[in-house]
LUMRO-367565 format. One record per residue: x, y, z of N, C-alpha, C in turn; residue number from 1. Coordinates in pm, whole numbers, plus 50000, padded with zeros to 5 digits. Layout:
# residues N
+-------+-------+-------+-------+-------+-------+-------+-------+-------+-----+
|   n_u |   n_v |   n_w |  ca_u |  ca_v |  ca_w |   c_u |   c_v |   c_w | num |
+-------+-------+-------+-------+-------+-------+-------+-------+-------+-----+
|     X |     Y |     Z |     X |     Y |     Z |     X |     Y |     Z | NUM |
...
+-------+-------+-------+-------+-------+-------+-------+-------+-------+-----+
This chain:
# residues 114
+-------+-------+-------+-------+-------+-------+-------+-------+-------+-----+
|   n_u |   n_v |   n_w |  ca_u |  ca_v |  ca_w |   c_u |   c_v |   c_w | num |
+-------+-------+-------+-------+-------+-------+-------+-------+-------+-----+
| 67057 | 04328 | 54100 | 67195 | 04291 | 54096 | 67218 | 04169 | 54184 |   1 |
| 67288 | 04100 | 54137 | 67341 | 03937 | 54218 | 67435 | 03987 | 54291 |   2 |
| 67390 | 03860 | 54440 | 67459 | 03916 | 54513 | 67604 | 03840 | 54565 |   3 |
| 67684 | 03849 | 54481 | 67814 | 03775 | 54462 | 67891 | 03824 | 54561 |   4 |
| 68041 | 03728 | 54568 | 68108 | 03736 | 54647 | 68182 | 03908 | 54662 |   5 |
| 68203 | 03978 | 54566 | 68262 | 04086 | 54519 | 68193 | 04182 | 54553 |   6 |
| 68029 | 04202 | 54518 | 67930 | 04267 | 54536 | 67961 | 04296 | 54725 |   7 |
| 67942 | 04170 | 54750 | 67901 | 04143 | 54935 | 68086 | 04259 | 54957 |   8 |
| 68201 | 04217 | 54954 | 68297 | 04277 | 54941 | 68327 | 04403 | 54927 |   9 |
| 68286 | 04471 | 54801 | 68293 | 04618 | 54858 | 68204 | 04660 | 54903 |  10 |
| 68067 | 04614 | 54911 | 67944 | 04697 | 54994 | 68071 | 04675 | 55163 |  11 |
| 68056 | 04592 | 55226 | 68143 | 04566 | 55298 | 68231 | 04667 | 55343 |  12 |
| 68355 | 04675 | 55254 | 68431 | 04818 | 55262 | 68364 | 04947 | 55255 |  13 |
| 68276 | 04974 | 55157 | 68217 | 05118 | 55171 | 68144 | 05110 | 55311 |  14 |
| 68098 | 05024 | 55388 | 68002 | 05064 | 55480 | 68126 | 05068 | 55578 |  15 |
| 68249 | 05003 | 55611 | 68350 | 05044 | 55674 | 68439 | 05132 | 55681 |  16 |
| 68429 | 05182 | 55561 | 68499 | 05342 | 55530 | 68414 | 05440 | 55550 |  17 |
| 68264 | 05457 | 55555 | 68170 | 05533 | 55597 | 68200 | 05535 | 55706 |  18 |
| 68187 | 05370 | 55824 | 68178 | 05434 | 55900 | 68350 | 05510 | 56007 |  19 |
| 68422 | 05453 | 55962 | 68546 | 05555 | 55989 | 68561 | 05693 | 55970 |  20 |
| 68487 | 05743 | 55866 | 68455 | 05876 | 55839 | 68345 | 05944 | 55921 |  21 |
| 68248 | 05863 | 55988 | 68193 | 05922 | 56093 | 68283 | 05981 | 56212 |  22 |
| 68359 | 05932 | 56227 | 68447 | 06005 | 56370 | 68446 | 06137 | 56356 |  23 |
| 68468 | 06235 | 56441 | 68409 | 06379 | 56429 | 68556 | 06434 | 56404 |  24 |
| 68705 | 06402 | 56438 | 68803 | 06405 | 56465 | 68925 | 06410 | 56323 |  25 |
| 68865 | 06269 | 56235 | 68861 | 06223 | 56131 | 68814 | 06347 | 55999 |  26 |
| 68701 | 06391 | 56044 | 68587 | 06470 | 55977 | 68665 | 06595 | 55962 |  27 |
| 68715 | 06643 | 56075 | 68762 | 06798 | 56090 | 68909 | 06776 | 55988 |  28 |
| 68970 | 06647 | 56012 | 69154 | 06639 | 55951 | 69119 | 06678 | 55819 |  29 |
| 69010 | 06585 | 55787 | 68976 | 06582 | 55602 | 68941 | 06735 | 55534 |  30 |
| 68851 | 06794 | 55649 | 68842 | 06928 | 55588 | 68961 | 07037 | 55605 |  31 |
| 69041 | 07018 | 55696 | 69139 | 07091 | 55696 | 69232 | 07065 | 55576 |  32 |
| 69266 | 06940 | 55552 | 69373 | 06898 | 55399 | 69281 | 06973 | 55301 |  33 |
| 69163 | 06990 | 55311 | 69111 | 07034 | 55181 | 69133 | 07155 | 55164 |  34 |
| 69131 | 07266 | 55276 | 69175 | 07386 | 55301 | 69277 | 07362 | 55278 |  35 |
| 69435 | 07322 | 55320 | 69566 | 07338 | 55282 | 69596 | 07323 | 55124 |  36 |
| 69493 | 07200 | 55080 | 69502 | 07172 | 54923 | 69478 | 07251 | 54885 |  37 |
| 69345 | 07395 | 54922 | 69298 | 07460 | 54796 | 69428 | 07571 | 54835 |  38 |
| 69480 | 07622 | 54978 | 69595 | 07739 | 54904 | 69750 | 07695 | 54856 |  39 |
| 69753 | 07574 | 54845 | 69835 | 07495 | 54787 | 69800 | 07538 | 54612 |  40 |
| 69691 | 07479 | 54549 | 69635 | 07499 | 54453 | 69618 | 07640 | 54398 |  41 |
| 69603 | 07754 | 54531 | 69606 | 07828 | 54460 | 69721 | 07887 | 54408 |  42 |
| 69877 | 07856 | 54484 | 69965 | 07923 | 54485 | 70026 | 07842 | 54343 |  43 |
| 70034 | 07764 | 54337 | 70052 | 07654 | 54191 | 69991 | 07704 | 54087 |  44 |
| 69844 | 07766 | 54091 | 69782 | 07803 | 53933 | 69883 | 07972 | 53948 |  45 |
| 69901 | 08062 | 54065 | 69906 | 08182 | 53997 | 70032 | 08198 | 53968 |  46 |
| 70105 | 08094 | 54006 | 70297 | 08099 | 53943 | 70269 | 08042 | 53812 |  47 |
| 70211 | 07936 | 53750 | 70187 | 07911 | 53668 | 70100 | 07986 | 53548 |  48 |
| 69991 | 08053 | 53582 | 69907 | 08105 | 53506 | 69974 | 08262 | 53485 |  49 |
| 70057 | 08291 | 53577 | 70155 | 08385 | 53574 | 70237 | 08403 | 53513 |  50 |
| 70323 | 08315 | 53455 | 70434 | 08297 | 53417 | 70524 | 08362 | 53281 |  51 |
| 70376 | 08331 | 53207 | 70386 | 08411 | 53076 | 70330 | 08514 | 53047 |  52 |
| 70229 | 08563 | 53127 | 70094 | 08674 | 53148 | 70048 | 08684 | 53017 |  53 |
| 70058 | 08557 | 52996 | 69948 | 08565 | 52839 | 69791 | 08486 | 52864 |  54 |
| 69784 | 08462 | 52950 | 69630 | 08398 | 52982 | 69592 | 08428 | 53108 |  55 |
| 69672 | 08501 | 53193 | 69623 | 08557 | 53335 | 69475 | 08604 | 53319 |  56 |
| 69383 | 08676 | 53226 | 69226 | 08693 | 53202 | 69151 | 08563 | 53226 |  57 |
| 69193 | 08494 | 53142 | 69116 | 08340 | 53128 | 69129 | 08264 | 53255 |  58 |
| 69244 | 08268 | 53268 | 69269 | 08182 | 53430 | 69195 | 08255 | 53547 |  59 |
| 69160 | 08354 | 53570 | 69111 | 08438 | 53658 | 68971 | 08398 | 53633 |  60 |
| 68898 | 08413 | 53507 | 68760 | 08403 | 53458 | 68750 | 08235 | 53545 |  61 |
| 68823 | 08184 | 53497 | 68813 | 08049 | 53536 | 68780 | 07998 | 53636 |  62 |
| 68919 | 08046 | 53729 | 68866 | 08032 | 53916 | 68773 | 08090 | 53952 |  63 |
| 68723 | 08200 | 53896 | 68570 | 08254 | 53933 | 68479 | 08182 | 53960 |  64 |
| 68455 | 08105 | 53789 | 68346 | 08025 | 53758 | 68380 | 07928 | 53850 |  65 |
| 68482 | 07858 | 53877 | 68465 | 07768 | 53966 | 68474 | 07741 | 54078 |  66 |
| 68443 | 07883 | 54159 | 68451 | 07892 | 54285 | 68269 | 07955 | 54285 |  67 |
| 68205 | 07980 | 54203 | 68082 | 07989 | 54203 | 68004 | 07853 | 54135 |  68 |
| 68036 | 07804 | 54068 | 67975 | 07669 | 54108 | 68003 | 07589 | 54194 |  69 |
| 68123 | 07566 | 54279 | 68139 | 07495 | 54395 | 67998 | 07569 | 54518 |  70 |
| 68038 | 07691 | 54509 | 67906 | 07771 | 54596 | 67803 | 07718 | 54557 |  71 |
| 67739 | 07760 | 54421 | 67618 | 07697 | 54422 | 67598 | 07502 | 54466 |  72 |
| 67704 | 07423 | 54463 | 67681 | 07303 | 54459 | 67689 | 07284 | 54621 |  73 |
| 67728 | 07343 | 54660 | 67711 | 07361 | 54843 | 67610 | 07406 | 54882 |  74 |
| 67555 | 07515 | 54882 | 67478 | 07559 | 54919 | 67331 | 07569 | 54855 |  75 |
| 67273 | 07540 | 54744 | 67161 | 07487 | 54708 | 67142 | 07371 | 54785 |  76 |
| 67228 | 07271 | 54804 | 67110 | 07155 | 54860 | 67095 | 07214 | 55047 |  77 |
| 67127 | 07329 | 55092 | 67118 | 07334 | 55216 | 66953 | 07391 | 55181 |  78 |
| 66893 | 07481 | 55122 | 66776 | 07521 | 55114 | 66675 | 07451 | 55110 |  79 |
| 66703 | 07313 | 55013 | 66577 | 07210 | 55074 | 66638 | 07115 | 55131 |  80 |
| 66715 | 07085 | 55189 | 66742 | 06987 | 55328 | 66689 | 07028 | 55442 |  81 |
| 66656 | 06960 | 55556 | 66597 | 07008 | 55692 | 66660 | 07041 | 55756 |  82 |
| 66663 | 07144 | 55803 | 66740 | 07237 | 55893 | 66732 | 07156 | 56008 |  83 |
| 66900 | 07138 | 56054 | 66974 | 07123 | 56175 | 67054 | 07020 | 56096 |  84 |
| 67022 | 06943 | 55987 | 67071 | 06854 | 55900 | 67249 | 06870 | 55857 |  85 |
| 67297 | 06827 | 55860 | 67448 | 06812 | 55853 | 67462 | 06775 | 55667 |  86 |
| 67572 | 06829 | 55631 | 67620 | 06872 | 55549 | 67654 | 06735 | 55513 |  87 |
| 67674 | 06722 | 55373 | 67779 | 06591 | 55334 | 67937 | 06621 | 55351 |  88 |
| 67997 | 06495 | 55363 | 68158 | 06533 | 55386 | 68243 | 06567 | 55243 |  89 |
| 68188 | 06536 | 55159 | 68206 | 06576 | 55052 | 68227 | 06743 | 55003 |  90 |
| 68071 | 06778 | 55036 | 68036 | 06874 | 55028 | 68127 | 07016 | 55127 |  91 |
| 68158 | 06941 | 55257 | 68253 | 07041 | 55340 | 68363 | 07041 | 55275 |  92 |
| 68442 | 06922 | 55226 | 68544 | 06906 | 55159 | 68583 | 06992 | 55055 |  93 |
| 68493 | 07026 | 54991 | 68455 | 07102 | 54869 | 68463 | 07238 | 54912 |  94 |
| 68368 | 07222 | 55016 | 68366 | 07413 | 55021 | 68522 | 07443 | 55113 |  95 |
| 68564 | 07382 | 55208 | 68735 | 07397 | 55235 | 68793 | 07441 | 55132 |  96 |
| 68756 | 07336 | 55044 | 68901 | 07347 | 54938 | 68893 | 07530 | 54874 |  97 |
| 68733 | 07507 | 54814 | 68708 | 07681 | 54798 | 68777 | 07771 | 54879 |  98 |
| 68762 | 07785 | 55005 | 68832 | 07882 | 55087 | 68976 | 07905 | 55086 |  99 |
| 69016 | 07791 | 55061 | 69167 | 07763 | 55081 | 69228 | 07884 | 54955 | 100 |
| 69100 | 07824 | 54847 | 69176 | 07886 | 54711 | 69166 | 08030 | 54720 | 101 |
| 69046 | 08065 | 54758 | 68999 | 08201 | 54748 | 69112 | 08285 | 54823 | 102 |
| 69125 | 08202 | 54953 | 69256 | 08283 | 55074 | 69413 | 08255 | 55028 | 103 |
| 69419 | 08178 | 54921 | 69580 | 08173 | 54864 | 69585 | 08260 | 54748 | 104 |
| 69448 | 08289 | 54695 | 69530 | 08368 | 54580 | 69519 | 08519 | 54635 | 105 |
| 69429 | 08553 | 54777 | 69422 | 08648 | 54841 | 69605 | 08716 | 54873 | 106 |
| 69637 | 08577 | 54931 | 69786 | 08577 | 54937 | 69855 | 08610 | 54876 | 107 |
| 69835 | 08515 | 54758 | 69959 | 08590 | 54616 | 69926 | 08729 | 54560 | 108 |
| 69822 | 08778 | 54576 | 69820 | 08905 | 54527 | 69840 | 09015 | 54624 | 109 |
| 69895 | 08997 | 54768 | 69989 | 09072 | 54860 | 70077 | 09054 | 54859 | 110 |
| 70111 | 08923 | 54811 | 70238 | 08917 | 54814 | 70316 | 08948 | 54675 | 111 |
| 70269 | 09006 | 54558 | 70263 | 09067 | 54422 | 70243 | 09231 | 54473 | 112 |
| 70162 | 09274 | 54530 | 70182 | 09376 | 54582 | 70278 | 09497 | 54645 | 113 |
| 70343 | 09372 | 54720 | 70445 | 09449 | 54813 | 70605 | 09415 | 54766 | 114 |
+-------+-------+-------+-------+-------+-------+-------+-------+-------+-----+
């Protein structure tokens, strides 16, 4: 690839937004929004997927599946990475958001409960 003015430019920015995302401080804010996003997200699908209780099965099947492939996409690459090795931020991002969802729809279904 030529190495043009544009090229030089965003390599540039990505290596400056990397390294802003190194801050440890930075690191923790991002995974926390991802946690607030996922029980945000979750409280949005079960008013919604709720609403008519004509697809509450499917929607349920759904968040399953995709709270088990987020697992597997987290946690497979920890088995062959080298231990003490740090996680991608991505990857924390990801598994936050999982928790968030898993603990909001934990929520809505106490709060359906009672």
């Amino acid at each position: 690839m030529q190495n043009t003015r544009l090229n030089r430019l965003t390599d540039d920015l990505i290596s400056r937004f990397t390294g802003w995302l190194q801050n440890p401080w930075r690191r923790i804010s991002l995974v926390i929004l991802g946690l607030l996003f996922g029980n945000f997200l979750a409280t949005a699908l079960a008013t919604s997927a709720g609403q008519e209780a004509e697809l509450d099965v499917l929607a349920a099947a759904l968040l399953v599946l995709l709270t088990e492939v987020i697992s597997w996409f987290v946690y497979r690459r920890s088995d062959r990475s080298v231990k003490g090795r740090a996680r991608s931020l991505f990857s924390e991002i990801l598994n936050a958001t999982k928790i968030g969802l898993s603990y909001g729809l934990f929520l809505e279904a106490f709060k359906l409960g009672s």
